[in-house]
TORLUMMAR-163369 format. One line per field, with one value per residue (C-alpha): residue number from 1; y, x, z. Coordinates in Angstrom, 2 decimals. Layout:
BEGIN
n NUM,...
north Y,...
east X,...
up Z,...
This chain:
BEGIN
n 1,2,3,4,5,6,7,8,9,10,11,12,13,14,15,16,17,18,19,20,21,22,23,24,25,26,27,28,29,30,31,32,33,34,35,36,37,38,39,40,41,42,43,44,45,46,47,48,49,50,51,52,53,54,55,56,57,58,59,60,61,62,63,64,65,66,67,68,69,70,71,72,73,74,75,76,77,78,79,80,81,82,83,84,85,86,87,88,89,90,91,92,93,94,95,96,97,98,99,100,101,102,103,104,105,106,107,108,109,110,111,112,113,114,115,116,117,118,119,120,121,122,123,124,125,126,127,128,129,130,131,132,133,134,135,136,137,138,139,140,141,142,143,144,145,146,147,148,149,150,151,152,153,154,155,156,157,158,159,160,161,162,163,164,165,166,167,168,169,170,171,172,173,174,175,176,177,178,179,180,181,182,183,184,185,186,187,188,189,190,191,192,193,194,195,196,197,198,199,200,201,202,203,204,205,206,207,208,209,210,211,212,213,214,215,216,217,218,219,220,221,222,223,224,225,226,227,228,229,230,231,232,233,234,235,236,237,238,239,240,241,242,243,244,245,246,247,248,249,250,251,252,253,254,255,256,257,258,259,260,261,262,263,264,265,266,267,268,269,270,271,272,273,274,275,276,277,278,279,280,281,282,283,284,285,286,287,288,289,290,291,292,293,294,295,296,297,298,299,300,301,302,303,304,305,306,307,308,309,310,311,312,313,314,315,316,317,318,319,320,321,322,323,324,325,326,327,328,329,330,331,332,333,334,335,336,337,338,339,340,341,342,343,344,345,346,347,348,349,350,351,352,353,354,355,356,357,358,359,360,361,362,363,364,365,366,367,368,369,370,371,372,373,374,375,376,377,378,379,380,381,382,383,384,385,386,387,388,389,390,391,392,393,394,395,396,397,398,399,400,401,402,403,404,405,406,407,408,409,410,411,412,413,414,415,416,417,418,419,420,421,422,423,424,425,426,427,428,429,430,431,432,433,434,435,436,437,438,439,440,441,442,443,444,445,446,447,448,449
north 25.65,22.51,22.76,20.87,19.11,18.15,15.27,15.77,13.22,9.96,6.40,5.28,1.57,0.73,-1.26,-0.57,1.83,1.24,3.92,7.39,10.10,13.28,13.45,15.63,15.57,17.85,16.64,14.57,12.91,11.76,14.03,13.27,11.39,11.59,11.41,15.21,17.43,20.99,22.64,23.61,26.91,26.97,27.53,24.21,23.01,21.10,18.29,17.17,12.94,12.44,9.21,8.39,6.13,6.89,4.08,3.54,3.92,0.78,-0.75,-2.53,-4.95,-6.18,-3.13,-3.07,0.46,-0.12,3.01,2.78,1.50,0.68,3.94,3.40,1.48,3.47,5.30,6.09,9.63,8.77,4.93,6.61,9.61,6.26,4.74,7.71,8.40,4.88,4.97,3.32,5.29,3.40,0.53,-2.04,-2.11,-5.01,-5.70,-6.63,-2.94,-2.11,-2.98,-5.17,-3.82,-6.81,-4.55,-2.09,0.81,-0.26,-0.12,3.48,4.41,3.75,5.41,8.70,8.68,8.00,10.94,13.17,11.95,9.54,10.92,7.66,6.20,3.98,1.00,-1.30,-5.05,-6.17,-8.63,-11.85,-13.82,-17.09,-15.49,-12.23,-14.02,-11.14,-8.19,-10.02,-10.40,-6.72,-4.60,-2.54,-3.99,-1.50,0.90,-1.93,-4.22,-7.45,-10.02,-10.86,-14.41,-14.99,-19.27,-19.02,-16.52,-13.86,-13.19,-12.93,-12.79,-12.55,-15.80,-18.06,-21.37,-22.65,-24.83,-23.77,-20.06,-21.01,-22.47,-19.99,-17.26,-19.13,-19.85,-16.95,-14.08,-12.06,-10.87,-11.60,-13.40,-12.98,-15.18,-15.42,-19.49,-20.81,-24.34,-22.92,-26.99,-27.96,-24.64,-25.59,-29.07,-28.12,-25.83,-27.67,-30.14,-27.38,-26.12,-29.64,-30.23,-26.76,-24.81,-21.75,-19.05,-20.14,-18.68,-16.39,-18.97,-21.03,-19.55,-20.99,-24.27,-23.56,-22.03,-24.49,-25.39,-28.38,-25.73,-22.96,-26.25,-27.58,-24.25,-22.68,-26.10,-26.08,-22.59,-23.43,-26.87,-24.28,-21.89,-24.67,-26.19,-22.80,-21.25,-18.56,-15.34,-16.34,-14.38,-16.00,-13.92,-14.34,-17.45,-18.17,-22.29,-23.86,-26.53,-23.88,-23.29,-26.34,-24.76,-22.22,-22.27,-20.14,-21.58,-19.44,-15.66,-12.68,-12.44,-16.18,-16.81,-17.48,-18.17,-15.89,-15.40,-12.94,-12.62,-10.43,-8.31,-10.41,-13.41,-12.30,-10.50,-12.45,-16.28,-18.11,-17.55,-13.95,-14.87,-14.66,-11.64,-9.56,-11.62,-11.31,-8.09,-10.36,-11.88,-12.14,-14.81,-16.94,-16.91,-16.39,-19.64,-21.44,-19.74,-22.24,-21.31,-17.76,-18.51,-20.61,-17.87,-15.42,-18.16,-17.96,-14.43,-14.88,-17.40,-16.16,-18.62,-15.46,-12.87,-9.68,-8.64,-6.75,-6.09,-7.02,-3.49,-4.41,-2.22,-2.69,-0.83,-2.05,-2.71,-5.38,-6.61,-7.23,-9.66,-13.54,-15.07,-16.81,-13.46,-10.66,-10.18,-11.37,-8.02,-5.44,-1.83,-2.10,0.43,2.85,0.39,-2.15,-0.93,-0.10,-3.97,-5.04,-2.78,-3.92,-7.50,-6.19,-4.65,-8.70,-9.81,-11.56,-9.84,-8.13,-4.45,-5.40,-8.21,-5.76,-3.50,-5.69,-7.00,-3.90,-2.11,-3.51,-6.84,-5.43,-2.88,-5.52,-8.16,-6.06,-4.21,-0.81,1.90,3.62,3.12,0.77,1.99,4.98,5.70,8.67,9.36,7.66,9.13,10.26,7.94,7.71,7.68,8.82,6.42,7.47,4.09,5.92,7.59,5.11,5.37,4.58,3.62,5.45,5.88,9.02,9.09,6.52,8.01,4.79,5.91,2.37,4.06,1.34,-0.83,-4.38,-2.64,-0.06,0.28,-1.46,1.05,0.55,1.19,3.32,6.43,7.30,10.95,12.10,10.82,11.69,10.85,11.53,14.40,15.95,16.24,14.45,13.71,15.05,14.59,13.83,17.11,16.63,18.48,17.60,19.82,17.11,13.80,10.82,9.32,5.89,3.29,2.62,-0.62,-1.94,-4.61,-7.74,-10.78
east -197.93,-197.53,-196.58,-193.60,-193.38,-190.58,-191.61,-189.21,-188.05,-190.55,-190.10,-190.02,-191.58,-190.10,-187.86,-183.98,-185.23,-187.18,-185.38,-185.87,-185.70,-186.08,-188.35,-188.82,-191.66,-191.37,-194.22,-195.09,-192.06,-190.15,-186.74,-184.80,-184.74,-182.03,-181.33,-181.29,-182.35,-181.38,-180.07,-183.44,-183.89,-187.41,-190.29,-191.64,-194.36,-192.52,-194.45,-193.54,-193.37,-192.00,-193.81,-195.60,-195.08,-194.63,-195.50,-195.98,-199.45,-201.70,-202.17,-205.41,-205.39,-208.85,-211.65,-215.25,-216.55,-219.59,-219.30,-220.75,-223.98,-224.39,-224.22,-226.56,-224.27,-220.76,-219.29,-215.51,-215.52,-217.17,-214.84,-211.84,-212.19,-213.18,-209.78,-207.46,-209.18,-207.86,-204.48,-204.59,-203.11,-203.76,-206.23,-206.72,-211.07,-212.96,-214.76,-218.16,-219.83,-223.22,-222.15,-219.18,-215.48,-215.16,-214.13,-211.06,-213.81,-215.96,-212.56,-211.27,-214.89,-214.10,-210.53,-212.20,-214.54,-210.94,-209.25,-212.15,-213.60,-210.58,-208.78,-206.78,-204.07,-206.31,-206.14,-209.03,-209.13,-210.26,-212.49,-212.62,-215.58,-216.06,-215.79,-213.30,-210.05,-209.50,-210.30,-208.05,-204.70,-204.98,-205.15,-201.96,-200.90,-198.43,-201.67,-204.19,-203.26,-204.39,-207.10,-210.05,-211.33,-214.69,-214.30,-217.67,-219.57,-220.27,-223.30,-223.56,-221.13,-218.28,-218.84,-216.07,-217.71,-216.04,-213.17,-211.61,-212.14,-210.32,-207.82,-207.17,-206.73,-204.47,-202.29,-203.10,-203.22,-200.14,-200.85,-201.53,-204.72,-205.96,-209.05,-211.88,-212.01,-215.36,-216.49,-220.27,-221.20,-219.99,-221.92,-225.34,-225.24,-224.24,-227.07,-229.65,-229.17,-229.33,-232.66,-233.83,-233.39,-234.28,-235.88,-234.81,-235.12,-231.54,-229.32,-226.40,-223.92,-225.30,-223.44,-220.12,-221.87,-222.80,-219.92,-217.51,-213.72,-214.43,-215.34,-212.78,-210.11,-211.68,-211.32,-208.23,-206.68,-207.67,-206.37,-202.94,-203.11,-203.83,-201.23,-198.40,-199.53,-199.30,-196.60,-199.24,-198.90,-201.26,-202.46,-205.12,-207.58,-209.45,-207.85,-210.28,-209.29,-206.69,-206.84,-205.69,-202.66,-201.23,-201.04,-198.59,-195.34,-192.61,-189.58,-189.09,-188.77,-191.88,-189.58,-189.83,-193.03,-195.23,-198.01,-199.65,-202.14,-204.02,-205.82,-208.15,-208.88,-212.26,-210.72,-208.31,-210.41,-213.78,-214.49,-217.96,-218.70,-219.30,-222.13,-224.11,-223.84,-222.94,-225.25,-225.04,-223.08,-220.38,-221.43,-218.57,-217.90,-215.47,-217.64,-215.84,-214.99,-213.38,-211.08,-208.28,-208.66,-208.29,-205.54,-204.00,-204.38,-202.39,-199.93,-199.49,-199.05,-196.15,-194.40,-194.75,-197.18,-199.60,-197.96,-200.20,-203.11,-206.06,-209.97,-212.00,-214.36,-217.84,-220.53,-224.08,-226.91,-227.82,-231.44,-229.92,-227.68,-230.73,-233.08,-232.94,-229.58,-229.79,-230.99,-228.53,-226.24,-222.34,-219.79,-219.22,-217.33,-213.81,-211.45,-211.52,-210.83,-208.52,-205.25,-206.05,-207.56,-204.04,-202.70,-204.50,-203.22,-199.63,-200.33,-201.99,-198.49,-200.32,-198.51,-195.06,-195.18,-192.53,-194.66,-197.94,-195.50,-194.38,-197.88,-199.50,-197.20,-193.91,-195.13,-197.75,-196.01,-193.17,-196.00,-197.46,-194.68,-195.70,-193.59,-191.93,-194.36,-194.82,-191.64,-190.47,-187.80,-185.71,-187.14,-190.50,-194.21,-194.89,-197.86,-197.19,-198.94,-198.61,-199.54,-200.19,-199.95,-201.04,-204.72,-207.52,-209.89,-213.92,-215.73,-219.28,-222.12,-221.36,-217.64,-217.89,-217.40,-218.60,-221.97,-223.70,-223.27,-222.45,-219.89,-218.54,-216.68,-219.04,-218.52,-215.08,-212.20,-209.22,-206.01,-204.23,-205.18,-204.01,-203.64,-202.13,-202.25,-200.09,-200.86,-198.38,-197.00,-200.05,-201.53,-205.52,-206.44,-205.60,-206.58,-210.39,-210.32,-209.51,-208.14,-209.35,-208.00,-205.77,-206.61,-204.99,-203.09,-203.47,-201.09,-198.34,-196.85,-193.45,-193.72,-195.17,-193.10
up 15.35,17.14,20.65,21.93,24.86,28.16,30.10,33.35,35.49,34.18,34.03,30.34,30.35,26.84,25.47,26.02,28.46,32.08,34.14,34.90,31.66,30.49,27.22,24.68,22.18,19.10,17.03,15.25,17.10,19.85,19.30,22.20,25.30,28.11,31.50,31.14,29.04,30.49,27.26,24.61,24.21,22.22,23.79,25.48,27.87,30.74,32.22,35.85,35.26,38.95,40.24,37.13,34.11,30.06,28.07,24.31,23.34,23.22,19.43,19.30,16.50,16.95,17.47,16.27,15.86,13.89,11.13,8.30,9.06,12.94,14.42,16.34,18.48,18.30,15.60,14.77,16.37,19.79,19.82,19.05,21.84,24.41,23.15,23.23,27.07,27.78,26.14,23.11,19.92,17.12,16.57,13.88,13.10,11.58,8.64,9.85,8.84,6.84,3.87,5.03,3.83,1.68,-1.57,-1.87,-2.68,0.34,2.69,1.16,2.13,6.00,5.64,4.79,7.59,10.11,8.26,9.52,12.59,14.03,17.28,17.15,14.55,12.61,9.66,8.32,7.60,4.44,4.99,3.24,1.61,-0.32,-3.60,-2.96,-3.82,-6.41,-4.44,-1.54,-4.22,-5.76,-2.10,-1.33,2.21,2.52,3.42,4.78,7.70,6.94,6.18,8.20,7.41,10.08,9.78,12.38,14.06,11.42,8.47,5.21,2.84,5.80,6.83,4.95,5.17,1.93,2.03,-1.74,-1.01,2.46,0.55,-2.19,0.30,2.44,-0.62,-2.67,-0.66,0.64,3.41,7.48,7.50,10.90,11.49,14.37,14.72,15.73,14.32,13.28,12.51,16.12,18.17,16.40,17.35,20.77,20.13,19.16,21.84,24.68,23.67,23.20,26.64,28.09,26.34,24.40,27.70,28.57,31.36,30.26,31.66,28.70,25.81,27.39,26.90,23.45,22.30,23.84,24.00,20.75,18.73,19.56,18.83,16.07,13.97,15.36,14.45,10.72,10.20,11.53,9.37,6.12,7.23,7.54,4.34,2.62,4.97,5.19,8.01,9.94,13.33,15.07,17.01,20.49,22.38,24.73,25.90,27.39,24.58,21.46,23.57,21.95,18.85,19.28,20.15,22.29,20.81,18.25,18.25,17.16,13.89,12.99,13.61,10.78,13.00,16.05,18.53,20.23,24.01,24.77,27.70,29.23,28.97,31.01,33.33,34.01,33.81,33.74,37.20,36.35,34.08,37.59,37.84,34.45,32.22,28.46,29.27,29.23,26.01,23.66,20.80,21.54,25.05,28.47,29.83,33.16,35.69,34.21,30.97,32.10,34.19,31.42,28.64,31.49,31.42,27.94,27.77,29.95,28.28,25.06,23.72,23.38,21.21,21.89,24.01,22.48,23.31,20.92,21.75,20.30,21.47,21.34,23.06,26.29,24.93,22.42,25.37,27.45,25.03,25.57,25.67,22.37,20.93,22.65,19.93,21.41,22.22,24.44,25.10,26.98,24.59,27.64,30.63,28.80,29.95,33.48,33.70,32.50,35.27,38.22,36.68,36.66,40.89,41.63,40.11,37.12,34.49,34.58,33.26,30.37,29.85,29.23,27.13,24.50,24.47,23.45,21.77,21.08,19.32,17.41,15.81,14.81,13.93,11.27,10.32,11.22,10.48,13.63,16.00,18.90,21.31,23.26,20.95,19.33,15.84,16.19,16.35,19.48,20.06,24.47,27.29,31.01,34.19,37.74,39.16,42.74,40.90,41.41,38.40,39.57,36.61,36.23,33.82,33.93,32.71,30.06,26.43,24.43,22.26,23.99,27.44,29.55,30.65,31.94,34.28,35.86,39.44,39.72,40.95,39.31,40.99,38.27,35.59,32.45,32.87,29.56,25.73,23.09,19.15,16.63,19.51,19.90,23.14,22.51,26.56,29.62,32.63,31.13,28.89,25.17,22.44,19.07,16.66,15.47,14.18,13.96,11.42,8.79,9.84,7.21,7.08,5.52,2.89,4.02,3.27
């Protein structure tokens, strides 16, 4: 039997809410909440929320977990029990497996694995290729979140390099494309030139150079010219520049906006400079750029020009993060960390806790249409999260969950903790022990229009 829960006395960061409550979780649901709730008679568990914080569970819509075929470098099971241990219920994971998820049979493959091994909520992008237009139009996207286009930075057949197939699915396919926008012809020019003139043992500080703001612009820019040509949904990953920023707008609301955009948590958190220091460990495509662009993209976030805040986790084994710079292949771990980085940036007055809220939770469930999740809210999954905004957490090797074992973030103390997550009402982490006799759930979404 599941048991059912009475969170006493807690602050409920949520929408229509942000005061003091009394909760009551009888799974997979939220059932009531009040100021109090003095009058259930069935047998609960109380939980004392005096001083702390209950927030809707983080929805990551951009996560690389590397099952099937990378293992080696994370895997659903150990990426999901990192994510849960961080406070993030459901997550959204990428194509870019061995084989890619570029066929309907491929991405049922990856939903089976979830079902079994998945502590969190999970769903699975389809990705696109130049010659997958069918496979793209005949996917169910009430069970399937989107459409991953790679327009730079990716191999194979998930690189979309064609301008009809770019077409066709822009005009062709109904669903939200979401698309990682790097101009591949720009970055080897840039390239080229670099190691022309120093060599190919390059600094880390380099791939900032390489992988500049042109190229970031150049591609973000065509995808929004294709998605107003084709009134496409279009949600664009990873802004890293100051300069994409031009291409969104605040003056219109979540609900009529046909076109999005994402931040992630290191370009939020660390800028070039840290290059010195962190190396390729701070590797990511789009690269980490200037402290104004950082402080631009926080900018954004608060007026709305950014729609949702993500992390882009991408682990790979510290022995691939340590080869040459133009070698070390471009991610890094941060499911477990991401929300307690967004908190230290809500205690340095960066971000607004509402702010971090809606950016997590509130907008992505209402960007992709997921069904009653997302909020604090009478008759939704229980999918929530409790704060102690007054427990420190010290990141060590020895408390990290991801299969790479390490992190960006090792010996940083942040200020907060999450000390309890719920999925779907069930009780998966507390306090660094974890029940797993429940799994999470596949994301359902309402029709896409």
């Amino acid at each position: 039997m599941n048991k059912k829960y009475l969170i006493k006395n807690i602050f409920v960061a949520s929408d229509g809410y942000y005061d003091c409550y009394d909760v009551f979780i009888e799974p997979p649901y939220i059932s009531r909440i009040e100021k109090i709730i003095d009058d259930i008679q069935e047998k609960t568990i109380e939980i004392n929320g005096e001083n702390k914080i209950l927030i809707p569970g983080m929805m990551d819509d951009q996560v690389h977990f590397r099952e099937p075929g990378l293992i080696h470098k994370g895997e659903i099971y150990t990426e999901s029990k990192a994510a849960v241990a961080g406070g993030i219920t459901s997550y959204m994971e990428m194509p870019n497996t061995k084989p890619p998820a570029i066929t309907i049979e491929e991405l049922e493959k990856k939903y089976i694995i979830a079902k079994n091994k998945s502590l969190a909520n999970y769903s699975f992008y389809l990705g696109a290729s130049n010659d997958n237009i069918d496979e793209l139009k005949k996917a169910d996207y009430s069970k399937i979140c989107g459409v991953k286009i790679f327009m730079g930075s990716s191999t194979g057949n998930l690189l979309v390099d064609n301008h009809k197939a770019l077409e066709q699915i822009f005009s062709e396919c109904n669903a939200l494309i979401t698309t990682h926008c790097e101009d591949d012809n720009i970055i080897k020019k840039k390239s080229d030139k670099i190691t022309e003139e120093y060599g190919f043992d390059l600094p880390p500080y380099f791939h900032s150079i390489i992988r500049n703001e042109d190229a970031c612009y150049a591609s973000s820019k065509f995808a929004v010219e294709l998605a107003k040509k084709y009134n496409s949904r279009l949600h664009i990953l990873h802004i890293s520049t100051a300069k994409e920023l031009s291409l969104f707008t605040n003056q219109l609301s979540l609900k009529e906006k046909r076109i999005t955009a994402e931040a992630c948590i290191h370009h939020l958190w660390f800028t070039d400079e840290n290059y010195k220091k962190l190396g390729n460990k701070i590797k990511w495509n789009p690269a980490i750029k200037t402290q104004y662009d950082r402080d631009q993209i926080i900018n954004a976030i608060n007026h709305d020009l950014i729609d949702v805040i993500a992390t882009d986790h991408a682990p790979h084994t510290l022995e691939e993060k340590n080869k040459s710079l133009l070698e070390s292949p471009s991610g890094g771990p941060l499911v477990q960390h991401a929300l307690l980085a967004l908190f230290d940036l809500y205690h340095q007055k960066q971000l607004s806790l509402e702010t971090i809220v809606r950016k997590t939770a509130h907008n992505v469930a209402d960007m992709f249409c997921i069904k009653n999740r997302g909020y604090i809210e009478e008759g939704y999954f229980a999918d929530a999260v409790i704060v102690n905004f007054n427990q420190p957490t010290n990141v060590k090797k020895e408390s990290l969950l991801y299969k790479c074992g390490w992190s960006p973030f090792e010996g940083h103390t942040f200020s907060s903790s999450i000390e309890k997550t719920f999925v779907n009402g069930h009780l998966v982490y507390d306090s660094g022990k974890f029940d797993e006799k429940q799994k999470g759930m596949r994301l359902e979404f309402s029709k896409f229009s």
